[in-house]
C-alpha positions in Angstrom: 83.4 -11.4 -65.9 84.4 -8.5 -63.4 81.3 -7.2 -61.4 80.8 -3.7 -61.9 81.4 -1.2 -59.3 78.0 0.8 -57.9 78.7 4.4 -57.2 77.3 5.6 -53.8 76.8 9.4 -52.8 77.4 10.5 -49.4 74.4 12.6 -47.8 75.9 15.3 -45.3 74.0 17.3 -43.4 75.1 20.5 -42.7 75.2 21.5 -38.9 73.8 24.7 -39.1 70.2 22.4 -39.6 71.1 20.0 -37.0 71.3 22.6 -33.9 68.2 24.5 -34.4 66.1 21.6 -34.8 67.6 20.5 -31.4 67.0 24.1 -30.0 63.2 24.1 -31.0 62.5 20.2 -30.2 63.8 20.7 -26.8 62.0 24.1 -26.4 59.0 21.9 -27.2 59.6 19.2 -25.0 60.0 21.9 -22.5 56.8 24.0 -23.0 54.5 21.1 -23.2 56.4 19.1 -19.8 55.5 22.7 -18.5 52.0 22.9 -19.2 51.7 19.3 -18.4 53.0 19.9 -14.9 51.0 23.2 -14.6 47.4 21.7 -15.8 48.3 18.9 -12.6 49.8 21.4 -10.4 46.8 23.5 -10.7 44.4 21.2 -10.9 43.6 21.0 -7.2 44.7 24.5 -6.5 44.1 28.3 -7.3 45.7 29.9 -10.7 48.7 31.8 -10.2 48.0 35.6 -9.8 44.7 35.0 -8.0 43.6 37.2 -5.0 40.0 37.5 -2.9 39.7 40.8 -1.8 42.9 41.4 -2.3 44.4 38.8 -0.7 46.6 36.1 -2.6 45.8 32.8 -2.8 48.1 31.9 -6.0 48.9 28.1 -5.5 46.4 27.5 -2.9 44.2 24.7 -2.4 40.5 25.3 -1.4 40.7 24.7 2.2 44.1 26.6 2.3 42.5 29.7 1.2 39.6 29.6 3.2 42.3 29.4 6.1 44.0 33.0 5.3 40.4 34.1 4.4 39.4 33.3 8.1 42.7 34.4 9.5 42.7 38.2 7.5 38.7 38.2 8.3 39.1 37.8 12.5 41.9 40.3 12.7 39.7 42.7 10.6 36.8 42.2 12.9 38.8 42.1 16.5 39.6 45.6 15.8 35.6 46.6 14.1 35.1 49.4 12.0 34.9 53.2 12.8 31.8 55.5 12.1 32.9 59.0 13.0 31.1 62.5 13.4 33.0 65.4 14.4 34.4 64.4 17.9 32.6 61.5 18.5 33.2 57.8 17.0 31.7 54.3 17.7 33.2 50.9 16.3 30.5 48.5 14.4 31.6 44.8 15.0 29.5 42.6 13.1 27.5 41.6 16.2 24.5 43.7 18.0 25.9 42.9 22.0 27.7 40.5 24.3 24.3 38.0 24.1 24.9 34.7 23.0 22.1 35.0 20.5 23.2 38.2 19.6 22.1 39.5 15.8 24.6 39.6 12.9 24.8 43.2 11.4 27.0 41.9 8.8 29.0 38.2 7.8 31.4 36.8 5.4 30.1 33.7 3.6 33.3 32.0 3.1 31.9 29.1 1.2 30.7 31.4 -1.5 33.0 33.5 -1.6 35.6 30.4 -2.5 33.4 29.4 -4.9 33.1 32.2 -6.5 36.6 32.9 -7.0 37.3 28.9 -7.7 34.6 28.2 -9.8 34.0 30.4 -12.7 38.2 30.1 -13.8 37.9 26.7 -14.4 37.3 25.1 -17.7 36.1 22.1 -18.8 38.5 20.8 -21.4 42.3 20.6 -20.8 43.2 23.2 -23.4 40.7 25.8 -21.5 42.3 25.3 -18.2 45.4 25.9 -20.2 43.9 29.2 -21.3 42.8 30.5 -18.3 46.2 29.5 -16.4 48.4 31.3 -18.9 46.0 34.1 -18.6 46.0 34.5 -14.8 50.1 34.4 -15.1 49.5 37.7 -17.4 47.4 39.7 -16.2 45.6 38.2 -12.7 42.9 38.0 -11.7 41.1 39.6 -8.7 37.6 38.6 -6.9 35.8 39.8 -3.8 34.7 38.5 -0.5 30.5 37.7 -0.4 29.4 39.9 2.4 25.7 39.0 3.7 24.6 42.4 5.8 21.5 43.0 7.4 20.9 47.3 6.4 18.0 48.0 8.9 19.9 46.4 11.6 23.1 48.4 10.7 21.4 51.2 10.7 19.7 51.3 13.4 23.3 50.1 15.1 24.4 53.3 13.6 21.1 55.6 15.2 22.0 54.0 18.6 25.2 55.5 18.4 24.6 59.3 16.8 21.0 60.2 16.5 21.5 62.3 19.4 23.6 64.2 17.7 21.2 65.8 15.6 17.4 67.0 15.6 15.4 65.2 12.9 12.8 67.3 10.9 9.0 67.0 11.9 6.3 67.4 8.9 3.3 69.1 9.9 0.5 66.9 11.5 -3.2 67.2 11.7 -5.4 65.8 14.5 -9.1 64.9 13.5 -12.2 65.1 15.8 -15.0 63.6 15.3 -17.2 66.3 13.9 -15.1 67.5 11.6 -12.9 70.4 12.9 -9.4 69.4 13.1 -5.7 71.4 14.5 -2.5 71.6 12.6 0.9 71.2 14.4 3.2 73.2 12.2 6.4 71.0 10.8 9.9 71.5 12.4 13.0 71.8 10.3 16.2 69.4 11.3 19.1 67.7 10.2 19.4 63.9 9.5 22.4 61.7 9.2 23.3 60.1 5.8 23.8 56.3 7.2 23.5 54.9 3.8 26.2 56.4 2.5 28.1 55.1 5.6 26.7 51.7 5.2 27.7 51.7 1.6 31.2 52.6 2.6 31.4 49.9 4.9 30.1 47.2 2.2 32.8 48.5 0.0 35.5 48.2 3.0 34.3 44.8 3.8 34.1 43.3 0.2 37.7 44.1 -0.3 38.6 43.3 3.2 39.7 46.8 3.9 39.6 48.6 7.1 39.5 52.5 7.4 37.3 54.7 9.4 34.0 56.1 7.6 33.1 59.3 8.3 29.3 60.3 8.3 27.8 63.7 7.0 24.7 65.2 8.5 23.0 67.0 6.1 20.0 69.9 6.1 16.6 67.4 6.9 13.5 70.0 5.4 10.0 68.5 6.3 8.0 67.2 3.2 4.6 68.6 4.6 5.0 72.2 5.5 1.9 74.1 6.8 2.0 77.1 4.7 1.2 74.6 1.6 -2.4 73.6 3.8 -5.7 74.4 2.6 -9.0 74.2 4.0 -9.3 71.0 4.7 -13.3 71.0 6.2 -15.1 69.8 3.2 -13.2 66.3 2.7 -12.8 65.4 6.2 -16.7 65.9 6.5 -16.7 63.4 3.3 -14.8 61.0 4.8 -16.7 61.3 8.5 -20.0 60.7 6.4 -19.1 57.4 6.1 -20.2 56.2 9.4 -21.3 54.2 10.5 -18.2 52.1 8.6 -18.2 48.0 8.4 -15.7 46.4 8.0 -17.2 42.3 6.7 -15.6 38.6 7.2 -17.5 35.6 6.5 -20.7 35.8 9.2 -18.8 38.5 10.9 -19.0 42.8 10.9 -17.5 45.2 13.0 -18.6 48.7 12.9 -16.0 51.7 13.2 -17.7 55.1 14.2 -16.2 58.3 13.9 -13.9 58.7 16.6 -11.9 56.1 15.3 -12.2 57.1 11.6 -11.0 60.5 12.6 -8.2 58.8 13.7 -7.1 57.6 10.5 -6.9 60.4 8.8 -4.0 62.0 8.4 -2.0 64.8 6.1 -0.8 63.7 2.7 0.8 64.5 -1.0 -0.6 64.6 -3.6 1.2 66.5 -7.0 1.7 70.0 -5.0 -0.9 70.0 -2.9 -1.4 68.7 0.9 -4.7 67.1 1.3 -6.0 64.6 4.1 -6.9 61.4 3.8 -7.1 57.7 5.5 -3.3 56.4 6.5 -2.6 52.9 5.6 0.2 53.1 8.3 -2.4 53.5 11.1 -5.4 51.5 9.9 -2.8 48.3 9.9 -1.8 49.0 13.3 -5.5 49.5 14.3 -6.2 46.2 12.7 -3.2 44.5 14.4 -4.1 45.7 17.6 -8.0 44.9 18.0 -9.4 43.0 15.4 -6.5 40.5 15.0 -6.6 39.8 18.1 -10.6 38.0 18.2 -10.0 37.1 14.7 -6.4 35.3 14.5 -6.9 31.7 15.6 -3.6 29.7 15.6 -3.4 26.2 13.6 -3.4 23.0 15.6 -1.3 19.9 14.4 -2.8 16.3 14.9 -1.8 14.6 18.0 0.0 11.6 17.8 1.6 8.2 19.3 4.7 6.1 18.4 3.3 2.5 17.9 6.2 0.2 16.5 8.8 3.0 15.4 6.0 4.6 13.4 3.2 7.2 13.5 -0.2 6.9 14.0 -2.8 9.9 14.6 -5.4 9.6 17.0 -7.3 13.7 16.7 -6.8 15.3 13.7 -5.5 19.0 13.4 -7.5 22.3 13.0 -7.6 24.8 10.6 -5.8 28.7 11.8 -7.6 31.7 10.4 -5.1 34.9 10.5 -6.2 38.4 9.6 -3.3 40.4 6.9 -4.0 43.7 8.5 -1.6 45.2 5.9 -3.4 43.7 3.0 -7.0 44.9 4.9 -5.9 48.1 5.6 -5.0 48.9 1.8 -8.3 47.8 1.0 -10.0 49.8 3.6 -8.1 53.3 2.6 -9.0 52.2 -0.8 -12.7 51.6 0.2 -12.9 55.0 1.6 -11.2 57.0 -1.1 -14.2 55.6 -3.0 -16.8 56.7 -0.8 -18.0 53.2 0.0 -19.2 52.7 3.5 -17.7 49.1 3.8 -15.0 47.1 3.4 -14.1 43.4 3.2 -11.2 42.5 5.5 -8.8 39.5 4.0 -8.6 36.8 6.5 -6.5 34.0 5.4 -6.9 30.5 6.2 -4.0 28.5 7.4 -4.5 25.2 6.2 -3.7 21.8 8.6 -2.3 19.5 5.5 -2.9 16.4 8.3 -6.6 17.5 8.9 -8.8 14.3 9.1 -5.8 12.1 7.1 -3.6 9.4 7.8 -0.1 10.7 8.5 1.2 7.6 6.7 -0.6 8.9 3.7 1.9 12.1 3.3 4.6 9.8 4.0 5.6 10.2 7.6 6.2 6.3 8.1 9.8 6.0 9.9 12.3 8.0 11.7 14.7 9.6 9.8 17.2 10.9 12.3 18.0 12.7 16.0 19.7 15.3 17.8 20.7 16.1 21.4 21.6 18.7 23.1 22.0 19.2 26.9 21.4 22.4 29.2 22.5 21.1 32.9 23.0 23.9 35.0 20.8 26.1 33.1 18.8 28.9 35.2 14.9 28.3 35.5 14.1 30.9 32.7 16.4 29.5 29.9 14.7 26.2 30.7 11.5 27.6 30.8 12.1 29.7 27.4 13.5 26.1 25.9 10.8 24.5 26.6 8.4 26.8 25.3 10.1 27.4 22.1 10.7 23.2 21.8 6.3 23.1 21.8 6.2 25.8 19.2 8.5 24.0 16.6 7.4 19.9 17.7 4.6 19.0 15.6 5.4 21.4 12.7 4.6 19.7 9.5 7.5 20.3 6.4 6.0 20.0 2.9 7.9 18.6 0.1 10.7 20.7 -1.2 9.5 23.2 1.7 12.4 25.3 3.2 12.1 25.4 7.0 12.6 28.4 8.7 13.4 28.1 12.6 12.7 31.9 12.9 9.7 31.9 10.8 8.6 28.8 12.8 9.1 30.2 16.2 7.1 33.6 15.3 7.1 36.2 17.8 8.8 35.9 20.9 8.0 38.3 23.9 5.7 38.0 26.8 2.5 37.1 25.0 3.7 33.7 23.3 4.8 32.6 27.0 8.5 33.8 26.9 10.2 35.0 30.3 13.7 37.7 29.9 17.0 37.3 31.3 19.2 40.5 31.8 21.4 41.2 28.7 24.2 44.1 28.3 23.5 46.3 25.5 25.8 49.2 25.2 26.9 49.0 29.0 23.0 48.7 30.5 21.4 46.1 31.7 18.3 45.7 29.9 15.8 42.6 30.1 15.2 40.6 27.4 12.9 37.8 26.0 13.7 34.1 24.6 16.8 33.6 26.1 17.7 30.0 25.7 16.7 29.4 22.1 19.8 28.5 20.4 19.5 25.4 22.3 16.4 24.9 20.0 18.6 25.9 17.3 21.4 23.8 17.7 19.5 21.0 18.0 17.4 21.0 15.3 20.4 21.6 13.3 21.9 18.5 14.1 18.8 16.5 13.8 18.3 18.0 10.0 22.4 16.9 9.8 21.4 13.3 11.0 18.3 12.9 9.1 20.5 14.0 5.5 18.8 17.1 4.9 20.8 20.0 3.0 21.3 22.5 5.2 20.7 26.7 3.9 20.9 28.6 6.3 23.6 28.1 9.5 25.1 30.8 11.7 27.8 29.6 14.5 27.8 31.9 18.1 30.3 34.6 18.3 31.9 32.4 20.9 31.7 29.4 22.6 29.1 28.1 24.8 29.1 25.4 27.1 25.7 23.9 26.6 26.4 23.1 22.7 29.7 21.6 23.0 32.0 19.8 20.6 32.6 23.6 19.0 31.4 23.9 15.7 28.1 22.2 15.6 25.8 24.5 17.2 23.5 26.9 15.6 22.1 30.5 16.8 19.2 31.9 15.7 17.8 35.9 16.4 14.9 37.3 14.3 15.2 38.2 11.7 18.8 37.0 10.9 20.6 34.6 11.4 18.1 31.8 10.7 18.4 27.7 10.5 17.1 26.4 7.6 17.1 23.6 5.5 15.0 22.1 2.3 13.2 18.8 2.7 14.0 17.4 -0.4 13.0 13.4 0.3 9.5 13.9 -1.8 7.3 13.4 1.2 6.0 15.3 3.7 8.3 15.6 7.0 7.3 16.0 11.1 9.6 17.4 13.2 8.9 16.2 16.7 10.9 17.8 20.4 10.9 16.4 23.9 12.4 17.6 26.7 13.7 15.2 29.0 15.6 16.3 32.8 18.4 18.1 31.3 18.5 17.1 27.7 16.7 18.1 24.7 16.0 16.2 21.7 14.0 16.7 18.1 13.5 13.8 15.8 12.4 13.9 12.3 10.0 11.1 10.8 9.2 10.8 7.0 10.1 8.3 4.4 13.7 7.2 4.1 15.0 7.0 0.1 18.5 5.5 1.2 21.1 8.5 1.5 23.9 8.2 3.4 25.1 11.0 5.7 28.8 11.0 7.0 29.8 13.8 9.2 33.1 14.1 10.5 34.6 15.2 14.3 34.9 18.7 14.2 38.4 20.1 14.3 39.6 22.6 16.9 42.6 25.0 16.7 43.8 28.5 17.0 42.9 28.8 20.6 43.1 32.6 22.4 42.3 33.4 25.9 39.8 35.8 27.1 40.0 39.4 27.6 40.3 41.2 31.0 36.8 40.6 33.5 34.7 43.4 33.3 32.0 44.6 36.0 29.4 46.6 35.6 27.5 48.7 37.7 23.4 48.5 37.9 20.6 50.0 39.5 18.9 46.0 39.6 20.5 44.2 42.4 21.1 45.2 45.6 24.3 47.1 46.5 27.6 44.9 46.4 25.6 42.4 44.9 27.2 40.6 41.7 25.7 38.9 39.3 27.9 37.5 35.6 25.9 37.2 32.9 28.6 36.0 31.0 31.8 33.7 31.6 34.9 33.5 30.0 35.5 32.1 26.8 38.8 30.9 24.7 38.4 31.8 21.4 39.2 29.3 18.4 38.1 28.2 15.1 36.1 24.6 14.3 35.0 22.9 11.1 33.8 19.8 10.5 32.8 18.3 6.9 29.9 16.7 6.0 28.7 14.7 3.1 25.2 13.2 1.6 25.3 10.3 -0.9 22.1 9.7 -2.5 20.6 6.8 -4.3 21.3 8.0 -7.6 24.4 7.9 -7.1 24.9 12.1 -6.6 27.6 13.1 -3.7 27.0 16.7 -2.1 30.1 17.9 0.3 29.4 20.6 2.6 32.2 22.1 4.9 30.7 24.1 7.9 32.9 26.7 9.6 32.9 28.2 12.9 34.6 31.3 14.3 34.5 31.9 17.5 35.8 35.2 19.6 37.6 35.1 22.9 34.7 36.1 25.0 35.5 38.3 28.5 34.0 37.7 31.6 30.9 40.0 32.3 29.4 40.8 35.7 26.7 42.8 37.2 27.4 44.6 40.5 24.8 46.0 42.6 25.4 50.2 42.6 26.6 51.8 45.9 25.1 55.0 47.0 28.5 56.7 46.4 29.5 55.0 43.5 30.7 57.4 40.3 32.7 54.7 38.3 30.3 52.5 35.9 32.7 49.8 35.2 35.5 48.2 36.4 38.0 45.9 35.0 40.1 43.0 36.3 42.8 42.4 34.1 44.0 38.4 33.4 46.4 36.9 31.8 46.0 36.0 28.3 47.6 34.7 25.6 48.0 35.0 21.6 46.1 32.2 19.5 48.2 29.2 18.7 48.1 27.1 14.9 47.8 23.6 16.7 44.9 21.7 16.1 42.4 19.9 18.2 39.9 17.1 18.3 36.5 16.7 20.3 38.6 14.3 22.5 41.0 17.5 24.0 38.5 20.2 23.7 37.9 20.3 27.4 40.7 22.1 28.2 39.2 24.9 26.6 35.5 24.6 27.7 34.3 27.1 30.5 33.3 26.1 34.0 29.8 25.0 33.5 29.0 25.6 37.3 27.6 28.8 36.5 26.8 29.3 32.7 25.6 32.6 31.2 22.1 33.4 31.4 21.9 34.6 28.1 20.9 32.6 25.2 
């Protein structure tokens, strides 16, 4: 029996389905091998269309950026910023004078401002990062530079340069006897200079990395206490004097203050529209600073103690401080006598020793946590003399848990009273003395001791240039009240001692606590973009004899230094911290005793000198760029 034939059906597809099915599976392939490589491209690096301050960083890794963010940030601040008023001009650099110590007017915090351009365009999830890449390829995206300025310094930079220029108003003043009659010096009309607005300009210049000159008014300065608007003043003066005998109560303690000095506090005021008299905080505080505080204030004393198998042991407990807050006492005092009260309590506040009559191994401070060095061979007898002085203010000091040290705040005042001798500085071309020079050393070598001991570091400002006594560049630390400052959290959970010695030529802190297990690992610093120094520069001065010279400064190369530095902690956590350093070719500067005939205040020597190279250096080559340490500057 024949076996039947099955009929088949051929399936043909057309072409005209083929080829765009082709087409659109390869353009997939494509766009997603394309966001593939762009989501690992960019995973390390900047999104395309990004720029700080204007600059672009599209493509850029972290550490690349913060390279053209230096670069564009020294050029801008080589060539300063121009305040101008009519004729005259002055440049603003971001540093007060040629002192090693010198203040900062204004700074760029690179760290933050890479942060803040890195780390609020990235998101979490693949498809977000996707987002925000696409997004940046559209339509950019722009972010400033994180300026830190210090205002009153600024402006006071500013008032150096063009006060002169201009009269400032007077209000009218009133001058109390002590039985009641009183004279009125009429006000004085004036002009003032707006240095706000300046200073706002300049935040605005500097936060997009911008550099044009800023041009200051002066405006019409009208007194706000004007004589005509006076009345007869008799009959509350009298009020007020009535309150003498006046005593002012601590504790066990009274002082009385009898007319003549209450007089003395009164002065003209506002109140609504009319101008009456009454008691000036302003003057009672610095009437309280200046007598009282003085037999009142009492300074805390730390515990003394001895090293007895790498631990502490106390053998005299500390003792309480007592310090008067004449700005609190005098509010109360003004307030007392508005009242009609006769007396007031003044507000003493007790500074509490947190070792008095305890153990130190109580609070922790069992084992030594870390060390730093630093040496000042060659140093003149008054740098070593301030070093030393600030090194027994801050040994001893006593760090609570989570505390943030402050060098400054730790140091307090520095000038003749707290033991402090001055060098001679240059501040805009005089030679002016001034006190504490030599406590950067301090500085610098507290900051490496918090580095060694694992601390996280706050606060950290590098010198405008380079200085012998804290070399390998990029690990020192200047200080200058009130900014910059050195500061750093104790974050161990125990109390912390911070303890200096100064030993022939070298200077060391330690700090002793309770070790958790971290692990600190700090790398070399790096070295590169050396420049040479500008032209020598003498200057002419009425303190040394004629034809006598003496430099307060030496020649420095300029260059740029990091290193990195990195805590692991038990838990596992890692915190990387990479610390920057910029530092300016610094010129030669000496003083040169005035000749009688002499009409030329400076001179200049020029050198030769040459542009900053891109090659990098170690600590093991950085002495070809150190200055000669024979004679090191005087300054700070």
């Amino acid at each position: 029996m024949p076996i039947p034939k099955l009929k088949t059906k051929r399936i043909i597809v057309s072409r005209r389905i083929i080829k765009p099915l082709i087409i659109t599976g390869s353009l997939l392939l494509l766009i997603i091998a394309t966001a593939w490589y762009g989501l690992n491209y960019f995973q390390n690096r900047f999104y395309p269309n990004t720029t700080i301050g204007g600059l672009d960083v599209s493509g850029l890794t972290r550490h690349e950026a913060n390279e053209i963010l230096m670069v564009s940030w020294n050029n801008l601040t080589n060539r300063g910023w121009t305040f101008q008023i009519n004729d005259k001009s002055a440049i603003i650099s971001p540093t007060t004078d040629l002192t090693e110590g010198a203040a900062l007017l204004f700074a760029l915090d690179e760290e933050a401002t890479i942060n803040q351009a890195w780390g609020d365009n990235r998101g979490h999830y693949w498809w977000q990062r996707l987002t925000k890449i696409i997004a940046n390829w559209l339509f950019g995206r722009s972010t400033l530079t994180a300026i830190n300025m210090n205002e009153n310094l600024l402006t006071q930079k500013l008032q150096d340069n063009f006060q002169s220029l201009v009269t400032s108003s007077q209000p009218a003043k009133i001058t109390v006897n002590k039985n009641g009659t009183y004279q009125i010096t009429p006000e004085t009309a004036g002009q003032a200079i707006d240095y706000q607005s300046g200073i706002t300009k300049l935040g605005q210049q500097l936060i997009h990395l911008e550099q044009q000159p800023i041009i200051l008014r002066i405006t019409a300065d009208q007194p706000l206490i004007k004589q005509a608007a006076i009345g007869d003043l008799q009959p509350i003066i009298q009020k007020y004097l009535a309150l003498t005998p006046f005593t002012l109560t601590a504790s066990s303690s009274s002082w009385s203050i009898n007319k003549t000095t209450l007089a003395s506090w009164l002065a003209l005021e506002i109140e609504g529209n009319k101008v009456l008299v009454g008691p000036a905080t302003s003057t009672i505080d610095e009437y309280l600073t200046n007598n009282l505080a003085l037999e009142i204030d009492q300074e805390p004393q730390t515990g003394q103690y001895q090293r007895l198998n790498n631990r502490l042991t106390q053998f005299r407990p500390g003792k309480d401080g007592l310090k008067l807050n004449p700005t609190t006492s005098a509010q109360i005092i003004s307030q007392a006598l508005r009242l009609g009260s006769s007396t007031a309590a003044l507000v003493i506040e007790e500074i509490k020793n947190p070792l008095n009559d305890s153990d130190p191994s109580s609070l922790g401070i069992v084992e030594l946590l870390g060390t730093g060095t630093s040496s000042f061979a060659g140093s003149p007898a008054n740098r070593i003399h301030n070093i030393k002085v600030g090194t027994n203010q801050v040994s001893g000091q006593l760090i609570a848990p989570d505390e943030e040290f402050s060098l400054v705040k730790t140091l307090g005042a520095i000038n003749a009273a707290t033991g402090y001798k001055t060098e001679l500085v240059i501040k805009e071309n005089k030679t002016v003395p001034e006190y504490g020079g030599g406590l950067c050393q301090v500085g610098t070598t507290v900051f490496r001791t918090a580095l060694a001991s694992g601390l996280p570091i706050t606060q950290r400002r590098s010198h405008s240039y380079r200085v012998s006594y804290y070399e390998p560049a990029g690990t020192d630390a200047t200080i200058y009240d009130p900014w910059p400052d050195l500061r750093f959290i104790n974050d161990t959970g125990h109390y912390l001692l911070i303890l200096g010695e100064v030993s022939g030529n070298q200077l060391s802190f330690s700090l002793w606590g309770t070790k958790d297990g971290r692990i600190t690992v700090q790398t070399k610093p790096t070295i590169y973009n050396i420049v040479r120094p500008p032209a020598k520069k003498m200057t002419e001065t009425d303190s040394l004899a004629p034809g006598q010279i003496k430099c307060t400064e030496r020649a420095h190369n300029g260059a740029d230094a990091y290193f990195d530095y990195t805590i692991t902690y038990p838990n596992g956590e890692i915190k990387d911290k990479r610390f920057s350093s910029h530092y300016v070719p610094w010129q030669e500067v000496c003083l040169i005793g005035k000749s009688p005939t002499s009409t030329t205040p400076t001179t200049t020597i020029p050198i030769a000198s040459t542009t900053g190279t891109t090659s990098q250096q170690t600590t093991d080559s950085i002495t070809t760029t150190t200055p000669n340490t024979s004679s090191p500057p005087i300054t700070n």
